[in-house]
C-alpha distance (Angstrom), angle and dihedral (degrees) to the residues before:
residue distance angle dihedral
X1 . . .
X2 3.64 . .
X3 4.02 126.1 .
X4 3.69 123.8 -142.8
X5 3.38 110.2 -128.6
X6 3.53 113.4 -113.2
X7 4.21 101.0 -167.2
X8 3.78 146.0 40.5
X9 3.52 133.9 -140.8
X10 4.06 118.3 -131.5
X11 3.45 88.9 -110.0
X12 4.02 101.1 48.7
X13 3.60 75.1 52.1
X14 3.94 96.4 59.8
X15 3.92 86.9 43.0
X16 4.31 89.9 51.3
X17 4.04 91.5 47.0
X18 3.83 91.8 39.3
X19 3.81 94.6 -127.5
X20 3.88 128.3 106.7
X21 3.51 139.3 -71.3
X22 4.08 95.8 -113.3
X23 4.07 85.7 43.5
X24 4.35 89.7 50.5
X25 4.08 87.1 48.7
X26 4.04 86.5 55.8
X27 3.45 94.2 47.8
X28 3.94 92.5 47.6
X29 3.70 89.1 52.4
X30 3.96 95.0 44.7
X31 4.10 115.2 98.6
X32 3.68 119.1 -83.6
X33 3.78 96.2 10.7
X34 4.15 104.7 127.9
X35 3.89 108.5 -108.4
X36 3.18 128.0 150.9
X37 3.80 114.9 -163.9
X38 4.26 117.4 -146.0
X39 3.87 105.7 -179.1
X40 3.76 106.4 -53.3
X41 4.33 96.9 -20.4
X42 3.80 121.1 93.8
X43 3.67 110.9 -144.0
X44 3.68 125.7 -164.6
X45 4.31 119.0 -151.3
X46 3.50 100.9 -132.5
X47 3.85 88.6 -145.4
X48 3.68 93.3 56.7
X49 3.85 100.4 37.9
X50 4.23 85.4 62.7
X51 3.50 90.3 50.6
X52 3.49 94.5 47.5
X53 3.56 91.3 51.4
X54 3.66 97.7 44.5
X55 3.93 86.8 60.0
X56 3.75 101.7 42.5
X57 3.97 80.1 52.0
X58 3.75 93.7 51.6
X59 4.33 85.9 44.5
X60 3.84 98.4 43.9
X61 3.93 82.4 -125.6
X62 3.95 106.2 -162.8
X63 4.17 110.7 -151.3
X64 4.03 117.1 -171.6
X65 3.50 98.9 -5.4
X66 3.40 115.1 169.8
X67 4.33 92.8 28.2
């Protein structure tokens, strides 16, 4: 029987959005991204990390520009 996962780590994060592991630890720190912090970790929902992207797709949402 196999489980579907249910979070992400920051850094299977960086390796989904193609961008680096210092870059994915911004964006999990940056207002309204979906982390949910347990102890020292940052875990991503799957669930709400696809919607979130869907709808900073449909906005052209901009995150670090300029770093």
């Amino acid at each position: 029987m196999s489980m579907e996962r249910l979070t992400y780590s920051v850094p299977e994060i960086s390796q989904l959005l193609g961008i680096s592991i210092p870059r994915a630890y911004d964006l999990a720190h940056s207002e309204g991204f979906p982390v949910i912090h347990v102890g020292k970790r940052l875990i991503v929902p799957v669930e709400a990390f696809h919607r979130w992207l869907e709808q900073s797709a449909e906005v052209g949402l901009k995150i670090g520009a300029g770093k």
